[in-house]
C-alpha atoms as one frame of an Amber mdcrd trajectory, in Angstrom:
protein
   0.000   0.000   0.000   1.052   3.477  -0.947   1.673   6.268   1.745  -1.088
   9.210   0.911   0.386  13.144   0.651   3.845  14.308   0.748   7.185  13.420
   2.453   8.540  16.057   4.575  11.130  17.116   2.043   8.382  17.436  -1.247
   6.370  19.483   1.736   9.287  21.734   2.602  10.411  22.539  -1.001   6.688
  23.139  -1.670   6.789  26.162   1.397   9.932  27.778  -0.047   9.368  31.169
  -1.508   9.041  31.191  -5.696  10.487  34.626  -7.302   7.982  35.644  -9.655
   9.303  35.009 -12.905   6.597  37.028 -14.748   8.150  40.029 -13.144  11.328
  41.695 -14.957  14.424  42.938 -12.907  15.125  45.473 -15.008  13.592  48.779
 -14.154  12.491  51.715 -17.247  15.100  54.381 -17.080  14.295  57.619 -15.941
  11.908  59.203 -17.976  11.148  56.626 -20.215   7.479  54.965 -20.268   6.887
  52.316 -17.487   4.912  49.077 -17.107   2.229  50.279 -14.992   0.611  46.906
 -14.216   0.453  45.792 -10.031   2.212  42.809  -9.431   0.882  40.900  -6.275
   2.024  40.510  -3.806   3.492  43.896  -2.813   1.707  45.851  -4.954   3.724
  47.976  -6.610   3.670  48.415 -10.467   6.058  46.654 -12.102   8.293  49.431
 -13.554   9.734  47.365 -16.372  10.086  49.043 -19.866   7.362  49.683 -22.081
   6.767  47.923 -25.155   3.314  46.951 -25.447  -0.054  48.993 -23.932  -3.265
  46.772 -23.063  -6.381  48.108 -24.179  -9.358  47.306 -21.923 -13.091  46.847
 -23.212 -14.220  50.558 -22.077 -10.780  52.169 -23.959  -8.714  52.468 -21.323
  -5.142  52.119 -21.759  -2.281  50.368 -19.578   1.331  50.760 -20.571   2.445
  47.508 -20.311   5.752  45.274 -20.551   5.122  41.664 -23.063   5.338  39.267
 -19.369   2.869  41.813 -17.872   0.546  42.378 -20.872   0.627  38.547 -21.569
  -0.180  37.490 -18.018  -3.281  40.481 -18.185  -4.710  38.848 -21.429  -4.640
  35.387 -19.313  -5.955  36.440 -16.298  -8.915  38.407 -18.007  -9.746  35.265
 -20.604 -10.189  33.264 -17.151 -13.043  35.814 -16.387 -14.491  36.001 -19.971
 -13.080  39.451 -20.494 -11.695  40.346 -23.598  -8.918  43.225 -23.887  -6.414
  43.602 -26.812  -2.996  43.982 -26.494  -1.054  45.906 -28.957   2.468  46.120
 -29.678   4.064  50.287 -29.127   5.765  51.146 -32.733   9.715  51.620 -31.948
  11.487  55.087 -31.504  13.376  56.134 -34.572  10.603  54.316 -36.841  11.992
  51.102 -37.496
């Protein structure tokens, strides 16, 4: 017969602390655009450079970073909400 649950050790790895991934380290520079989406848990915005702005069902826009913008489109499919999430054309017009 099989033990039910965990062992000690898969229950300890499973309490350590997971860095969310989703969440870039690097920050905008000052005065460039920043990703203004909250990132649980501490919420503060993210702060990662702009490249992409979400655009929410009533026209609102969110400056947004591609891990940020991506995990928004997720989250808001899961609650049958549709935004659209367009890509910011590149300085210098390449």
């Amino acid at each position: 017969m099989n033990p039910i649950g965990l062992t000690r050790a898969e229950e300890a790895s499973q309490q350590q602390p997971v860095a969310n991934k989703s969440t870039p380290a690097a920050k905008a520079a000052p005065g460039e655009p920043s990703c203004r989406v909250t990132v649980p848990p501490d919420g503060e915005a993210c702060g990662a450079p702009v490249q992409h702005v979400i655009v929410w069902s009533d026209g609102d826009r969110t400056p947004a970073c591609l891990d940020c913008a991506l995990r928004m489109q997720q989250l808001a499919e899961s609650h049958r909400t549709i935004l659209r999430v367009e890509e910011l054309p590149v300085k210098g017009g390449r």
